[in-house]
C-alpha positions, 0 to 999 in steps of 0.5 A: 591525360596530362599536359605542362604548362608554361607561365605564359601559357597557364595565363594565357588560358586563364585569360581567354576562359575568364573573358570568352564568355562574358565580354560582349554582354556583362557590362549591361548586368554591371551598369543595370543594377549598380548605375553610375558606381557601376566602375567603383563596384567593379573595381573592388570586386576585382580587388576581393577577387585577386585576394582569392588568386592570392590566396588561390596561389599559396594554397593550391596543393590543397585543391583536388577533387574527388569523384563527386566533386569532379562529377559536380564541376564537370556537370557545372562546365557542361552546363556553362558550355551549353549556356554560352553555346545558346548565347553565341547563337542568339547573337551570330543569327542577331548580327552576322547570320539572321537568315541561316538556322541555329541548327545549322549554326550550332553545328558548324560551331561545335564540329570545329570546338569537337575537331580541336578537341580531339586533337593533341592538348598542345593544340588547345593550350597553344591556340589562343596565342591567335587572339592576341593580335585580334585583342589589340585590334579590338581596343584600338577600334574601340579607341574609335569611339572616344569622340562620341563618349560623355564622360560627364556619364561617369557622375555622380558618385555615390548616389545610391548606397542601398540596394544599388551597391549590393546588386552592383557587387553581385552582378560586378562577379560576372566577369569573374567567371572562371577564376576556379580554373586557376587552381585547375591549372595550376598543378600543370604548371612546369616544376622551375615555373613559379608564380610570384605576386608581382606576376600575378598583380600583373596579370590581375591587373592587365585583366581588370584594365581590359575589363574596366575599358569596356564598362567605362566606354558603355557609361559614357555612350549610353545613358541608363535609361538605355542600358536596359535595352542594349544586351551586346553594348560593346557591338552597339558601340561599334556599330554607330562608329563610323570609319573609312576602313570597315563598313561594318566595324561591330561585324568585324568584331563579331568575327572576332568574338566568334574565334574568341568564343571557339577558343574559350569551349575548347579550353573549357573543353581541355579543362574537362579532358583533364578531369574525365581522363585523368584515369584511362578511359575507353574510347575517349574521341566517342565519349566527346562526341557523344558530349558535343552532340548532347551540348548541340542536341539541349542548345538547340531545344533551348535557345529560345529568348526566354531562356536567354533572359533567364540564363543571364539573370541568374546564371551570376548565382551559379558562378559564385558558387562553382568560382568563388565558394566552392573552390575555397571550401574543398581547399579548406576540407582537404587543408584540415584532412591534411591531404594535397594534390600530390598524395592524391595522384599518388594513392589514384 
């Protein structure tokens, strides 16, 4: 299985796989721990991370995986998946569906993540270009709220050098999920498609601007003693937002965020195909079934809040490893073998 991708394309996927999972939920991790810094955290995190798209970019050729390698990615992303699976739950039957069951819930969301992801790849690059217009909506809601925000919640700087500011740069690499999808990608792109620095600081920086408007907005709606207690702030904020149009403006973002989150599976999904069916396989429409069905089945044991709490507490260790270290250490590895991508799709 093999698919070419465009710029636009290639971007749009990282895009929705980077922001899908996280956006609705990150902020409160970031503000918790780095307090009123929590922006200047971010920000250079955001910079040690487009370093790393930098260097992602000039040393791509040398990232391939192995078998073992692909069965560990391959576990990771089954994982995450499930991970999110729990999450999306948690918050559908919290803000639309309190009284449907999360069996029901998890079966419905998957069946349509399993019916996207049987169908031609084309389908699954293409369909996150449907966001886009629900994206812009989506900050122009969030515009709504400016009256009620306190920029004075901003202040002061630097207040706490310590243990803060490490936990806040942690935690600040939350939101960089999924940047090992770059390298993924990346040898899919079409042979006349080629990444410059300038496009790719522009796509660095359109991501950290729709990223730094969230904690920005939640630093000066809440205050930290707050933060703590508000798991989806960005839903909190438009649900104390008032307007004429929509009776329920965070329930509208939830229906947002739900097609935004189907989207995301069904890339990471994509992903996977890439990697498990790279070689020929026998019935490959079973074999996602028999995935789906797994990811349901182990969602549904697991969604419980105790389990949520403890998936959003560490699963930022996990990320680091499988996004940030492991990446760089394979193309490392293979660096030194001097082996790249295109002699090893030859001798496969």
């Amino acid at each position: 299985m093999t698919i070419k991708l465009t710029k636009l394309q290639f971007f749009l996927l990282l895009f929705v796989m980077q922001t899908g999972f996280v956006y609705t939920s990150f902020q409160t991790s970031i503000i918790e721990h780095g307090k009123r810094d929590a922006t200047i955290q971010f920000i250079l995190i955001a910079l040690v991370f487009f370093l790393q798209f930098l260097f992602f970019e000039k040393m791509h050729k040398y990232f391939f995986l192995n078998n073992f390698t692909k069965a560990i990615y391959l576990l990771y992303w089954g994982f995450y998946i499930i991970a999110f699976v729990i999450y999306i739950t948690y918050v559908l039957t919290t803000w639309a569906f309190p009284n449907t069951p999360t069996s029901v819930i998890i079966s419905i969301f998957l069946f349509v993540c399993f019916y996207a992801s049987v169908s031609r790849p084309e389908t699954a690059v293409n369909i996150g270009v449907v966001l886009l217009p629900m994206l812009f909506l989506f900050i122009i809601f969030m515009m709504v709220a400016i009256p009620d925000l306190y920029v004075t919640n901003l202040l002061p700087f630097f207040y706490d050098r310590g243990e803060t500011w490490w936990m806040g740069f942690l935690y600040s690499t939350t939101a960089f999920g999924g940047a090992e999808m770059y390298v993924m990608l990346r040898k899919y792109l079409l042979k006349n498609e080629k990444i410059s620095i300038s496009i790719l600081s522009l796509y660095f920086t359109i991501l950290t601007i729709f990223y730094l408007l969230s904690i920005t907005f939640t630093l000066m709606f809440f205050a930290l003693e707050e933060i703590r207690i508000i798991s989806e702030p960005i839903l909190y904020i438009l649900h104390a937002v008032e307007v004429t149009f929509v009776k329920r403006l965070d329930l509208f973002f939830v229906y947002i965020w739900l097609s935004w989150s189907l989207i995301t599976i069904i890339n990471y999904v994509l992903v996977m195909r890439l990697v498990y069916f790279e070689k020929k396989r026998k019935s490959p429409v079973l074999q996602q079934f028999i995935f789906f069905a797994i990811v349901g089945i182990t969602a549904n044991y697991l969604g419980r809040f105790s389990v949520l709490d403890f998936i959003k507490d560490n699963i930022v260790y996990v990320n680091i490893i499988f996004t940030f270290l492991f990446p760089i250490v394979i193309i490392i590895i293979n660096k030194i073998r001097g082996r790249t991508v295109s002699e090893s799709h030859s001798s496969s």
